[in-house]
MARDRENFI-947210 format. One record per atom (N, C-alpha, C): z, x, y; residue number from 1. Coordinates in steps of 0.001 Angstrom, whole numbers, plus 500000, padded with zeros to 6 digits. Atoms other than C-alpha are relative to their C-alpha. Example, Ala and Ser with C-alpha at 12.3 -4.5 7.8 and 13.67 -1.06 7.14 Angstrom:
# residues 2
(atom (500000,500890,498810),1)
(atom (507800,512300,495500),1)
(atom (500000,500900,501200),1)
(atom (499940,499180,498810),2)
(atom (507140,513670,498940),2)
(atom (500730,499230,501090),2)
This chain:
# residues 197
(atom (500229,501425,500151),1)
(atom (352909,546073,545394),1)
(atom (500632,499543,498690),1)
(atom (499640,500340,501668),2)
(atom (354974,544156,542823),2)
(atom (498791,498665,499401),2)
(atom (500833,500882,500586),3)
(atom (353362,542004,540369),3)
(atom (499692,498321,500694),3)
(atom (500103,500847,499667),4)
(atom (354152,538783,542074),4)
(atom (499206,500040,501146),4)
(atom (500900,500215,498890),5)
(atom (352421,539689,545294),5)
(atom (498636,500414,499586),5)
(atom (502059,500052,500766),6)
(atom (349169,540837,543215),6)
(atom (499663,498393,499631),6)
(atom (500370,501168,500581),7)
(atom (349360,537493,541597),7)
(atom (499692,499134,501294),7)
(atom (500057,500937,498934),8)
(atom (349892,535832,544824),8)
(atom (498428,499904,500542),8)
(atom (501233,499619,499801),9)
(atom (346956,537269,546165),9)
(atom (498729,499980,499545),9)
(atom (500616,500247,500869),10)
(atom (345072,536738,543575),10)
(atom (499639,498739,499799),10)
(atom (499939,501024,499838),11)
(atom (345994,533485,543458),11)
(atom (499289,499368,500605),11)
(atom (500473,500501,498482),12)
(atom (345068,532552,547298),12)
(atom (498571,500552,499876),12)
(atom (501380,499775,499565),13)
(atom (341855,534635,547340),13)
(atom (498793,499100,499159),13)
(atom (501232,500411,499918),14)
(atom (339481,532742,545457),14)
(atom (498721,500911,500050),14)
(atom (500716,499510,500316),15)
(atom (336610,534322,543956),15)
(atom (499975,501881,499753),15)
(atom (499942,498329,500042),16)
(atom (336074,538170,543872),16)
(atom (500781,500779,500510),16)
(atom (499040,499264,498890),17)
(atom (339406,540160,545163),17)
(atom (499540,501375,499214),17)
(atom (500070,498605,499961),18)
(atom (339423,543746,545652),18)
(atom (501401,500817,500435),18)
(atom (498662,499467,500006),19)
(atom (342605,545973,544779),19)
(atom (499914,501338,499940),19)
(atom (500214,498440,499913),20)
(atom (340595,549072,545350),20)
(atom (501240,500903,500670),20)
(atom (499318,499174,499582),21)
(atom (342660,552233,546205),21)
(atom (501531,499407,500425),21)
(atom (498653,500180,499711),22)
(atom (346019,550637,545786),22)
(atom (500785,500457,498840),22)
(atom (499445,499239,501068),23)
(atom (348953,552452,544143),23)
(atom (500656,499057,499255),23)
(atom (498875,501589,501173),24)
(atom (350390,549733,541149),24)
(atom (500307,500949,498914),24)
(atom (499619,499101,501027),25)
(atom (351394,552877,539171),25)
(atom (501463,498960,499360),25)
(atom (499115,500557,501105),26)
(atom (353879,551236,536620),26)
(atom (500474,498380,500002),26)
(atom (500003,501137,499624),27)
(atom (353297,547814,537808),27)
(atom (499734,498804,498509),27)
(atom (500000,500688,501528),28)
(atom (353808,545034,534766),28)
(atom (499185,498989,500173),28)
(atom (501437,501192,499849),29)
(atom (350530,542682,534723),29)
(atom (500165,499516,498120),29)
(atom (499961,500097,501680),30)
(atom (351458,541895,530598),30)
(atom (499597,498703,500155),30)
(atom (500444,501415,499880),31)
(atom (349639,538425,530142),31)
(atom (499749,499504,500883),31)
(atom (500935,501039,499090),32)
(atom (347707,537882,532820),32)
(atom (498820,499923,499703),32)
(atom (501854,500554,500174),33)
(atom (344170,536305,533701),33)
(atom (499621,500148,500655),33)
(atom (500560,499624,498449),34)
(atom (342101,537846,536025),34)
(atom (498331,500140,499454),34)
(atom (501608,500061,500076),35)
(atom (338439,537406,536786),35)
(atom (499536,500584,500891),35)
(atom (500802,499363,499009),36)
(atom (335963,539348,538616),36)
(atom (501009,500460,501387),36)
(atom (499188,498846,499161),37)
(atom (338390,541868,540192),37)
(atom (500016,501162,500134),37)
(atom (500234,498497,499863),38)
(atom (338324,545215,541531),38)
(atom (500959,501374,500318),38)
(atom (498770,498660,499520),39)
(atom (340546,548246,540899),39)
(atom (499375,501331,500285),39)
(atom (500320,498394,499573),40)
(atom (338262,551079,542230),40)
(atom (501348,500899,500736),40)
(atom (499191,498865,499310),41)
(atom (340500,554221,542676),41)
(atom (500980,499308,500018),41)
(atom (498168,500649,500037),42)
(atom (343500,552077,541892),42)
(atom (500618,501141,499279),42)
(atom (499136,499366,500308),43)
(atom (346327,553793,540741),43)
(atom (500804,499059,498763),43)
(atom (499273,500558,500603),44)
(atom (347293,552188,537579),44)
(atom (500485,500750,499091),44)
(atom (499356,499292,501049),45)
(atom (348874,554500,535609),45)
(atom (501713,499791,499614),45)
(atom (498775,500586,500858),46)
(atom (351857,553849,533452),46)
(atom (500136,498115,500244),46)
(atom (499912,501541,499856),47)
(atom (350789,550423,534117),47)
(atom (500093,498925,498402),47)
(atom (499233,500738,501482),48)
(atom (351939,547534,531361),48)
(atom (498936,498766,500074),48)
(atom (500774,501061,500503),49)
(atom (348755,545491,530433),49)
(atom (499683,499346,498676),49)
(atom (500193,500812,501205),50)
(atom (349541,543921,527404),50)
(atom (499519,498626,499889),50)
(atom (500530,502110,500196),51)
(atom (348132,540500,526345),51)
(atom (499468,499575,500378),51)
(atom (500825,500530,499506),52)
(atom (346220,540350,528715),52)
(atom (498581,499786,500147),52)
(atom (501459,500710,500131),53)
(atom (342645,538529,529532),53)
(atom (499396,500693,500875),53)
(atom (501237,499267,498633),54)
(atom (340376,540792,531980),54)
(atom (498703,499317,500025),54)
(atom (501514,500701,499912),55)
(atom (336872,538809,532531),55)
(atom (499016,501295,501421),55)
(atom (500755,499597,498357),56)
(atom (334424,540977,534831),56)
(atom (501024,501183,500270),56)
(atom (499369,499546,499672),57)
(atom (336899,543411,535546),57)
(atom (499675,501809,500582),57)
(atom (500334,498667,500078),58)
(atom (335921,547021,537169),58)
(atom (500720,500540,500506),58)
(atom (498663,499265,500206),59)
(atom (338128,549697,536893),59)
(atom (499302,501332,500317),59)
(atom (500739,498996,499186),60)
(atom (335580,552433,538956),60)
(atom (501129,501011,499798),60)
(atom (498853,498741,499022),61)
(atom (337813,555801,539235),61)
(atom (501338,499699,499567),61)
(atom (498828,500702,500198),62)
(atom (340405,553820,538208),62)
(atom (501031,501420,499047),62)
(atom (499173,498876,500677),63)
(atom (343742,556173,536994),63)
(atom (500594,498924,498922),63)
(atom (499218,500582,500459),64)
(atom (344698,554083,534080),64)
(atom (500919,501033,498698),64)
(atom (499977,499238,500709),65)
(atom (346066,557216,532711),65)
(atom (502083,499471,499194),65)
(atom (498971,500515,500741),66)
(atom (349284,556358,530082),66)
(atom (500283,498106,499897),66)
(atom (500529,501637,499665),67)
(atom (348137,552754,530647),67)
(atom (500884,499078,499000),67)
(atom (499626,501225,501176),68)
(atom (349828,550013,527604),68)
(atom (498879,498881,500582),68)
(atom (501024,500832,500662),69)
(atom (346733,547972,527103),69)
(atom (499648,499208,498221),69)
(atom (499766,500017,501649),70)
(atom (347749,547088,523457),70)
(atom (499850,498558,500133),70)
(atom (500135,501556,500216),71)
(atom (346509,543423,522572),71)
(atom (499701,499007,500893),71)
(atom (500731,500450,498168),72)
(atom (344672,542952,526148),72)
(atom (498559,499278,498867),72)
(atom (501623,500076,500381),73)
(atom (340968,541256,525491),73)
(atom (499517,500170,501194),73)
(atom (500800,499563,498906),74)
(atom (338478,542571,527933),74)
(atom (498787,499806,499908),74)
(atom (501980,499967,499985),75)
(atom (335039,541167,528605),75)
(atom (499469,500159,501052),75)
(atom (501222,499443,499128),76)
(atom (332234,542504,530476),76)
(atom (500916,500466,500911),76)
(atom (498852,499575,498612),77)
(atom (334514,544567,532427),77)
(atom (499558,501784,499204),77)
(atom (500443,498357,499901),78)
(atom (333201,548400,533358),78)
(atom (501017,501077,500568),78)
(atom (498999,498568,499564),79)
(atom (334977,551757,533626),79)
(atom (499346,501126,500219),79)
(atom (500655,498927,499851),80)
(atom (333009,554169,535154),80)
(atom (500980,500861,500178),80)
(atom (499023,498870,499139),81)
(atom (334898,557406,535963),81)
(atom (501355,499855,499487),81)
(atom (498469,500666,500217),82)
(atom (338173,555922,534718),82)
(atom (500729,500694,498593),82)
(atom (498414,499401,501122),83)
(atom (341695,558110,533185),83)
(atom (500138,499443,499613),83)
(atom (499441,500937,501505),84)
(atom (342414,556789,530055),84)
(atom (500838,500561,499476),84)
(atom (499341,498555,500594),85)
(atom (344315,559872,529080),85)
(atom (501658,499674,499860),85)
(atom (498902,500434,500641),86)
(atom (347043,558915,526939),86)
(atom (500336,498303,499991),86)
(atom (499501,501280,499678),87)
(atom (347078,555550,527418),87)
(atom (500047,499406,498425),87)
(atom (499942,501038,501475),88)
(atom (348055,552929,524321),88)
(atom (498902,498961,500400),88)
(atom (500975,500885,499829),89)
(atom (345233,550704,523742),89)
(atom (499735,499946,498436),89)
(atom (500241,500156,501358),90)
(atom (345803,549418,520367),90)
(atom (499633,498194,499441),90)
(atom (500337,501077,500422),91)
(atom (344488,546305,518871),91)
(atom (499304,498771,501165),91)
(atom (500533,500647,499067),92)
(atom (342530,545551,522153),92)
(atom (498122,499425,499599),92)
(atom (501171,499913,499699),93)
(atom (338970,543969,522267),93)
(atom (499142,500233,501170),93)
(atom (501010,499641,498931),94)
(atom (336236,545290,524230),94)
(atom (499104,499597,499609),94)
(atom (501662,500942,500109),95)
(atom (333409,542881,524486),95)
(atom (499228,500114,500793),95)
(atom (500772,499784,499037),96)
(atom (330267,543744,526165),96)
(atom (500438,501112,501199),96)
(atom (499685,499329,498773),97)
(atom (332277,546175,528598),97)
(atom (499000,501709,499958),97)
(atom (501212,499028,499385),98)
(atom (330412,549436,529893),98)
(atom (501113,501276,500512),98)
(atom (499196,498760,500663),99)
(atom (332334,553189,529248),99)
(atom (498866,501087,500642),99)
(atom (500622,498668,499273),100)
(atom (330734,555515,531982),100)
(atom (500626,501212,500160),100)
(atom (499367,498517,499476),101)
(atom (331893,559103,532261),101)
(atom (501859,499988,500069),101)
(atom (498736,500404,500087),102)
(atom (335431,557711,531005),102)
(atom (500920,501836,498929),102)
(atom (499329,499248,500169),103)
(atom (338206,559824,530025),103)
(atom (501355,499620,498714),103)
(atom (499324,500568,500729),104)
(atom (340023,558943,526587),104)
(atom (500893,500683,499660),104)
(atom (499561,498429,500791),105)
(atom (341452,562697,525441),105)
(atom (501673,499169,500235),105)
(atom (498879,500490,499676),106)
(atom (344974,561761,524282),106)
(atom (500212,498623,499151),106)
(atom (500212,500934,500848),107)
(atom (344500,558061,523676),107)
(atom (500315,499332,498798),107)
(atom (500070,500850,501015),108)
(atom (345294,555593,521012),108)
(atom (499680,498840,500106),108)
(atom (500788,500668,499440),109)
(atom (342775,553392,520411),109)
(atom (500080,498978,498236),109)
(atom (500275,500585,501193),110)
(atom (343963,552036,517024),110)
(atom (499828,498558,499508),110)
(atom (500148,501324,500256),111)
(atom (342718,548846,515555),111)
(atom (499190,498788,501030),111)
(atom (500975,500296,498892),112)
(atom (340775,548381,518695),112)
(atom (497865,499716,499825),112)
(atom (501579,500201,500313),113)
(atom (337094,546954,518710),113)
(atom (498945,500014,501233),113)
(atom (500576,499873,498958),114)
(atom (334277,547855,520992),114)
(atom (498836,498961,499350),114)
(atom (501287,500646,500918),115)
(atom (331512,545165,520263),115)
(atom (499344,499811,501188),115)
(atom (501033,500399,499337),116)
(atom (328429,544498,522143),116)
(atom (500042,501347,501558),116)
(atom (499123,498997,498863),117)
(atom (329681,547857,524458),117)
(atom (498687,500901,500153),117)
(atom (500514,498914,499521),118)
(atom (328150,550606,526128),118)
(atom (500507,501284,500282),118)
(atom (498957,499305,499679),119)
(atom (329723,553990,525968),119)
(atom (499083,501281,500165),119)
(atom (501048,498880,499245),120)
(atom (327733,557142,528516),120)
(atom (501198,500841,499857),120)
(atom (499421,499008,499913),121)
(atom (329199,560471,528284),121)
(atom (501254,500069,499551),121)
(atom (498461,500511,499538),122)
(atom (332810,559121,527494),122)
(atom (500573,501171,498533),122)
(atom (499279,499462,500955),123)
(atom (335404,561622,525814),123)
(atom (501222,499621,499461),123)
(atom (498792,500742,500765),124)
(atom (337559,560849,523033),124)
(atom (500657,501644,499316),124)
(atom (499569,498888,500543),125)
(atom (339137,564325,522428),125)
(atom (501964,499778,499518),125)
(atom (498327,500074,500736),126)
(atom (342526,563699,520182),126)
(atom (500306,498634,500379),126)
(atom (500066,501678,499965),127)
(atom (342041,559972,520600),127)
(atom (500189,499590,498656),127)
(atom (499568,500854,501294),128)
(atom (343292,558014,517636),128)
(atom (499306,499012,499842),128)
(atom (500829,500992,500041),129)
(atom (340479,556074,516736),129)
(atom (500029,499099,498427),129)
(atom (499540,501109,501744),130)
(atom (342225,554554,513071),130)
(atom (499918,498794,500127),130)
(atom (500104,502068,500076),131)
(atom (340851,551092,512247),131)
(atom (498704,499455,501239),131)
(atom (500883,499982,498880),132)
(atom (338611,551509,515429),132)
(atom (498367,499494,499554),132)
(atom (501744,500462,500622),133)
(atom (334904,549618,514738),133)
(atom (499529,499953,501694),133)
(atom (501288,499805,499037),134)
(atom (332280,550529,517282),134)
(atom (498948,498747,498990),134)
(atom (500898,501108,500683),135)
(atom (329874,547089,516550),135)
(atom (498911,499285,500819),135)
(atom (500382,500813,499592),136)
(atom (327177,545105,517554),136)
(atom (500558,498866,499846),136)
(atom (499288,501053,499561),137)
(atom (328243,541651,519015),137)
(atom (498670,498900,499272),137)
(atom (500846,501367,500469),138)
(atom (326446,538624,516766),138)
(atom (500498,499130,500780),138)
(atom (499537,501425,499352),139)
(atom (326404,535651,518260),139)
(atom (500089,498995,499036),139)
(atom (499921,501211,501062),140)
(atom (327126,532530,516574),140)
(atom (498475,499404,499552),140)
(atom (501455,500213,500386),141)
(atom (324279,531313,514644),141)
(atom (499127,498478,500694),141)
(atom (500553,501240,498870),142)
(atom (323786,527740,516873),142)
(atom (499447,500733,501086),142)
(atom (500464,499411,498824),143)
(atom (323242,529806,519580),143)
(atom (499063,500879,500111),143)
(atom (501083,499089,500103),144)
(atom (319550,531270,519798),144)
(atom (500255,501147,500892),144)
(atom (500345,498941,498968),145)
(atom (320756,534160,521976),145)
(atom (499973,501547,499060),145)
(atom (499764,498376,500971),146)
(atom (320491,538084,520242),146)
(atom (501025,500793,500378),146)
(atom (498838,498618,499909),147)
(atom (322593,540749,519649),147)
(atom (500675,500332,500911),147)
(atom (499280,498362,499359),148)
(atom (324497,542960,521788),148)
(atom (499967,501227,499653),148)
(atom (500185,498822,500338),149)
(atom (323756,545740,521006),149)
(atom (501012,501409,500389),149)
(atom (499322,498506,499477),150)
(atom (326745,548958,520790),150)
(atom (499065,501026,500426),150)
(atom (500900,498623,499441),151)
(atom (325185,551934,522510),151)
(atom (500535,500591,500148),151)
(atom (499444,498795,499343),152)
(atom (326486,555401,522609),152)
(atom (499134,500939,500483),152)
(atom (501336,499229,499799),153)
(atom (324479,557593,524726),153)
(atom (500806,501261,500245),153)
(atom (499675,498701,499962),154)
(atom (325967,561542,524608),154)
(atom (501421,499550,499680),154)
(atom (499287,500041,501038),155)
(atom (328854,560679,522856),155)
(atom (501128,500748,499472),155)
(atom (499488,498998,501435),156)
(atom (331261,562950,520734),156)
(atom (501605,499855,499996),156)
(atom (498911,500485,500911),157)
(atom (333377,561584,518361),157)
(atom (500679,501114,498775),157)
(atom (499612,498784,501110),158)
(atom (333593,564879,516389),158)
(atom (501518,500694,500464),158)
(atom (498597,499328,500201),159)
(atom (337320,565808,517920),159)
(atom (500520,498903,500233),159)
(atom (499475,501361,500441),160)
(atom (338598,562531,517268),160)
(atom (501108,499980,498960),160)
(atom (499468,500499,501185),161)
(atom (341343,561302,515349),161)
(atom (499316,498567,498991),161)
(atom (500328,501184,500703),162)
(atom (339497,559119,512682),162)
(atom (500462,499673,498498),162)
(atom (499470,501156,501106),163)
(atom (340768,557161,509821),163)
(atom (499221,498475,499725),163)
(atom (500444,501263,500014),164)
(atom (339053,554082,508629),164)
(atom (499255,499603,501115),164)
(atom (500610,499948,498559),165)
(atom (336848,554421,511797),165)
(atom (498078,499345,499684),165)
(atom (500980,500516,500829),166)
(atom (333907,552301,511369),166)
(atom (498475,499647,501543),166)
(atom (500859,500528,499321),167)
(atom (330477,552173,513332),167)
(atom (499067,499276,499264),167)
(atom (500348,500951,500350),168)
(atom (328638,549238,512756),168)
(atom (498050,499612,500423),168)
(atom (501167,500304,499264),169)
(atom (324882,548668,513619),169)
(atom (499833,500443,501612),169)
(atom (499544,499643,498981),170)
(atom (325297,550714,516424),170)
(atom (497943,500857,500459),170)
(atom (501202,499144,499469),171)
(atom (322246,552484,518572),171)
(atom (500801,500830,500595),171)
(atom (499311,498701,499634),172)
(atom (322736,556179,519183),172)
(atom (499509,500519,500639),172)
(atom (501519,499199,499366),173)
(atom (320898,558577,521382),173)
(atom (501220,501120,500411),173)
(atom (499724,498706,499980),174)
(atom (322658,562357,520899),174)
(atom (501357,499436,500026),174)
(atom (498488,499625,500122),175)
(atom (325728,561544,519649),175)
(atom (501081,500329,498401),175)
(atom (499335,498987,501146),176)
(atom (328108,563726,517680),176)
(atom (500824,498806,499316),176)
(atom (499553,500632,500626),177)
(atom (329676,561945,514872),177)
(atom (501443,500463,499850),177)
(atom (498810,499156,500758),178)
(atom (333367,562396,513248),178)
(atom (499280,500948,499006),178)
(atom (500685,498844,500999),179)
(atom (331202,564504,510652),179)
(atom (499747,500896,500765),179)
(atom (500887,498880,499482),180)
(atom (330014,566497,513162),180)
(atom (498463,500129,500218),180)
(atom (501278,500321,499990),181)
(atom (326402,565512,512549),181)
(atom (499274,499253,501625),181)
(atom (500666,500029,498719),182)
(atom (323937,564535,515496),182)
(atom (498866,499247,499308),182)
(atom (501174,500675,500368),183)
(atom (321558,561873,513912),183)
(atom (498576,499785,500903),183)
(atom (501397,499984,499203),184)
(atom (317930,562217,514905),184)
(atom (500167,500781,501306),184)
(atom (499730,499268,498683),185)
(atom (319178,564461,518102),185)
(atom (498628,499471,500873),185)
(atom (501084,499859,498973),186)
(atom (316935,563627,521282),186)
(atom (499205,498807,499847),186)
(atom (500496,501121,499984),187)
(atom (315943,559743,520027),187)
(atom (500907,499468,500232),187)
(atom (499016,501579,499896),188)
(atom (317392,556467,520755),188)
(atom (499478,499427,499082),188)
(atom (500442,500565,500618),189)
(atom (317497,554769,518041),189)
(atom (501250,498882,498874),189)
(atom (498724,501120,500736),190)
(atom (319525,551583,515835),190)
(atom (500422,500588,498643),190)
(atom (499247,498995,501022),191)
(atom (321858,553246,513130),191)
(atom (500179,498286,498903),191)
(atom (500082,501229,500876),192)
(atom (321185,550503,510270),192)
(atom (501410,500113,498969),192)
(atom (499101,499662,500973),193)
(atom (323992,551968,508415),193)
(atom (501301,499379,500615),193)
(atom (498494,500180,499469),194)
(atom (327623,551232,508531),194)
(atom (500877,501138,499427),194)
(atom (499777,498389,499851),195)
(atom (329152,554709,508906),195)
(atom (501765,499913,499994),195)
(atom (498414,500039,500320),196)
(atom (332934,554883,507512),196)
(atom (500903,501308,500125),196)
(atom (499944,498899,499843),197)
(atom (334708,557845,509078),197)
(atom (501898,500255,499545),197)
């Protein structure tokens, strides 16, 4: 499928499309806008998502393995299961999105921000995490709504490339640090500190 007939499609459908199990291996999506769309078991690898806006976006299984995601913003958009492995993903935000049983090993993730995120089991083995802030998401102060809260639940950031790697008001529950450390092992609990790795 080239890019213009995704768009097309995209276009015409109206509300929630589904691009499950289709192969768009090296397919160029750089500056698009897509909302509440579905690439389960897509095939996006060596795919070219720069610049672009994801809203809602789930990426189930998804192969986004050697991916260019560099200067994408991504909100509330989940990756369960989903190759990341080698992909560029530098100076992207991740707002509110949700990091299940993901696959980073490889990776460069520099200058990239996870805020208000959720990240289960997910490995970052030789991931370039320089400049990288794991954060809770404030909201603007007009707006009575709370936090976001980062969450890493099993975790490990200890074979990481880190540099200037910064977690921020983050809640932890068993996860390995770049130090190597394991704060409180076996609680969930809010890391008041701001942890400079």
């Amino acid at each position: 499928m080239t890019r213009e007939e995704l768009l097309d499609l995209y276009d015409s459908g109206g509300g929630r499309l589904d691009f499950s199990r289709l192969n768009l291996m090296g397919i160029d999506l750089s500056g698009v806008q897509m909302q509440e769309v579905l690439f389960a078991e897509a095939n996006l690898s060596n795919a070219n998502l720069t610049e672009s806006c994801l809203v809602e976006v789930a990426f189930t299984g998804a192969n986004l393995s050697n991916a260019n995601l560099s200067g994408a913003e991504l909100y509330e958009s989940s990756f369960f299961n989903a190759d990341l492995r080698n992909a560029l993903i530098q100076n992207v935000n991740f707002q509110g999105g949700r990091f299940d049983s993901c696959n980073f090993s490889g990776a460069s993730l520099e200058n990239s921000v996870f805020r208000g995120s959720v990240l289960i089991q997910t490995s970052f083995r030789d991931t370039d995490l320089t400049n990288t802030i794991f954060e809770e998401h404030i909201w603007e102060p007009e707006y009575p709504i709370p936090a976001d809260q980062t969450l890493l639940i099993d975790v490990d950031l200890s074979e990481a490339i880190v540099k200037n790697t910064r977690l921020r008001r983050c809640e932890l529950l068993n996860t390995r640090l770049p130090s190597g450390e394991i704060p409180r092992f076996g609680e969930r609990f809010k890391d008041i500190q701001e942890r400079i790795f």
